[in-house]
N, C-alpha and C positions, 0 to 999 in steps of 0.2 A: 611367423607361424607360432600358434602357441602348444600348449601341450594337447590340449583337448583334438586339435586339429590333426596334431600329428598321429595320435591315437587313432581317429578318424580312418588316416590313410593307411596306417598299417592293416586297422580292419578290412578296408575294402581290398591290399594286396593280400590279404588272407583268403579272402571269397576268391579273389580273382585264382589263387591258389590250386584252389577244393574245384573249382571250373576245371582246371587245368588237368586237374589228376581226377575229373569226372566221377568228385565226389568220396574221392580214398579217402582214411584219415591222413593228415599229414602231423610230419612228427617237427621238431626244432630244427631239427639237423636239416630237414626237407626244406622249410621256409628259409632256415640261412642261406642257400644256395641259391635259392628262387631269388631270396632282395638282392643278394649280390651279382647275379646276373640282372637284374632290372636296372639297379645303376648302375654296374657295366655294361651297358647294353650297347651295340656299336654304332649308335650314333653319339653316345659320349656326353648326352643331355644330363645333368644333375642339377636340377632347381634346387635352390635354396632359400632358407630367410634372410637373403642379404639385403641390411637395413637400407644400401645406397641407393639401390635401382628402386623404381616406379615400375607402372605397367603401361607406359603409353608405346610401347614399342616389341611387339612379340618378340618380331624378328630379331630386331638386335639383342634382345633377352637370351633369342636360343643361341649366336652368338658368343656371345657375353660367359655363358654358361656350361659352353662344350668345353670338353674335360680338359684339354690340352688348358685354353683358353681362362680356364679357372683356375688352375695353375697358375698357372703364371703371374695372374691377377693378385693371386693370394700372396705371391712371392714379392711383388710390387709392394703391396701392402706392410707385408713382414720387412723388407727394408726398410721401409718409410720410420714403421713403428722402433726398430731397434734404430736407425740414426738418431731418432730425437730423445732414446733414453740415453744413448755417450753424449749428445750435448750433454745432456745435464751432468750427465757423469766428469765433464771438460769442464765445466763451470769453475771459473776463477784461475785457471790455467793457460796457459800461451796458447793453448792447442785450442784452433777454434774447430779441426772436421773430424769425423771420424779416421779419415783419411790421413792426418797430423796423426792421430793415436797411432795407424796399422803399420807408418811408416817408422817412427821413431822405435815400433815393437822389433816389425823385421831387423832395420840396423843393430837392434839389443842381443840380435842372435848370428851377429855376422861380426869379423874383425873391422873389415871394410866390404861397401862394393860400389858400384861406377855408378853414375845417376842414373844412366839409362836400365843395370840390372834392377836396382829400388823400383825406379818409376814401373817398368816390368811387374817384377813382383807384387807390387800394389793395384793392379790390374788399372794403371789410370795414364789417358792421353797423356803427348807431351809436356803439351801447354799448361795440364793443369798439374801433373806432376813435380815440374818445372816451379810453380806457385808456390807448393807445398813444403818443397825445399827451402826454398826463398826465406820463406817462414821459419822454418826452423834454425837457419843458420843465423837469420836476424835476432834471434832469441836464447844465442848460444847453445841450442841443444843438440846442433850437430854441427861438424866440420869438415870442411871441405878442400882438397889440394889438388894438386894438378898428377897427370901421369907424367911418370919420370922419362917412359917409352915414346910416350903419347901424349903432347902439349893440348892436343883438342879436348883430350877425354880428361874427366873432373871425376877423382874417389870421396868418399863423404863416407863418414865413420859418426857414432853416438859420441858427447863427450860424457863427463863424469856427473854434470850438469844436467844432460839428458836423461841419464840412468836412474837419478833420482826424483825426478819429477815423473818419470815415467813406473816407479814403484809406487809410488804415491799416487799412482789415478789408479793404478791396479786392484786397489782395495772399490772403485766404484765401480770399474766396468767388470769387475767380479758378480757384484749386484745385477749389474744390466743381463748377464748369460743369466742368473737365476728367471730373471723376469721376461726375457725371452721366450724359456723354456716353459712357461706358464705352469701350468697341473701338470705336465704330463705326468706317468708314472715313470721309474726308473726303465722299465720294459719298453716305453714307447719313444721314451728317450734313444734307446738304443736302436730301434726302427728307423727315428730320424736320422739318427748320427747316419747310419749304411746308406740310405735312400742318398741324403746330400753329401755322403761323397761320393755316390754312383754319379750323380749329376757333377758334383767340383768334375771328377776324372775326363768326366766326357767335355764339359764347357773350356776348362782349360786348357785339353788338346786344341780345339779350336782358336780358342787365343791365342796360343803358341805358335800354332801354325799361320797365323793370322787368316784364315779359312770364310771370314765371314767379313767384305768388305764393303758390301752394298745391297741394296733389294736383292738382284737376281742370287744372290749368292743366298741369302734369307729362306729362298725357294728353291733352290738348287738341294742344299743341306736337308730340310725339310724334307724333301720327296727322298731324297737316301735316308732319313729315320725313317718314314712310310712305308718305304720298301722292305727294311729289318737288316 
């Protein structure tokens, strides 16, 4: 959509407006309310210019487009885009994921802890957990022994080696949060920060609990947000 177009629409929600209020003048403050109930409106529809989609498919468009759903999308998106700027930010370092970075972070702020607390913490399955470790201890930037209690269970600690390869990418992935954060202003910055950790608080309960282990549960959960 371009500017001219978007102009366009706001015109005609303006008419649609002056219909509304059967010809009153209307002020700012009147039409703010009126757009912001139009796109909140409770079917949740928010068309946009998103450059991916076509038009060969409404339905899936109105889909694609209700609010939850765009969400989400976006969030999709917002990962994809911040993983590939810590690649580059890992570049010429052992650490090949993001993953490598969060975990060797976490350890920076712990004496020790057991593999299954890390892999926990870094919100990622066994198996690939399990990989990540692997990784680092083959690259000396972490170490690993046994429980003195507990022969099954394995502690892992940063070494001195880790500490300093892990200041030294701290100067890029310093970079990466700026370029994340795009334009926003400092004001909308702080919007985001509350919003995602309303979201961290609630998705990590879930985690924890491990509350979410297959479809039905997907839909179970779901209808208890629905509900409020």
């Amino acid at each position: 959509m371009n500017s001219y177009q978007l102009i366009q629409q706001l015109i005609d929600l303006v008419a649609e407006l002056e219909k509304e209020n059967q010809g009153r003048e209307a002020s700012l403050q009147d039409f703010t309310g009126f757009l912001l109930n139009k796109v909140g409106d409770p079917a949740g529809n928010t068309q946009s210019s998103e450059v991916r989609f076509g038009a060969n498919d409404s339905a899936a468009l109105d889909i694609a487009y209700q609010l939850d759903n765009n969400i989400g999308r976006l969030f999709v998106f917002m990962s994809r885009y911040a993983k590939s700027y810590i690649k580059k930010a890992l570049e010429g370092t052992p650490l090949q994921t993001a993953e490598d970075f969060t975990a060797l972070a976490i350890l920076l702020t712990h004496s020790h802890l057991s593999k299954s607390e890390l892999i926990s913490y870094n919100l990622q399955e066994k198996t690939s957990g399990t990989e990540v470790l692997r990784r680092l201890i083959a690259h000396g930037l972490v170490r690993q022994w046994d429980d003195e209690k507990d022969k099954r269970s394995k502690h892992i600690a940063i070494t001195d080696k880790g500490k300093i390869l892990l200041f030294q990418v701290f100067e890029h992935t310093s970079y990466v949060g700026t370029i994340i954060t795009g334009r926003l202003t400092i004001a909308e910055k702080f919007t985001l920060q509350y919003l995602l950790q309303k979201l961290e608080n609630f998705h990590l309960e879930q985690y924890e609990k491990k509350s979410i282990i297959n479809k039905e549960d997907l839909k179970k959960i779901a209808a208890e947000i629905a509900l409020g």
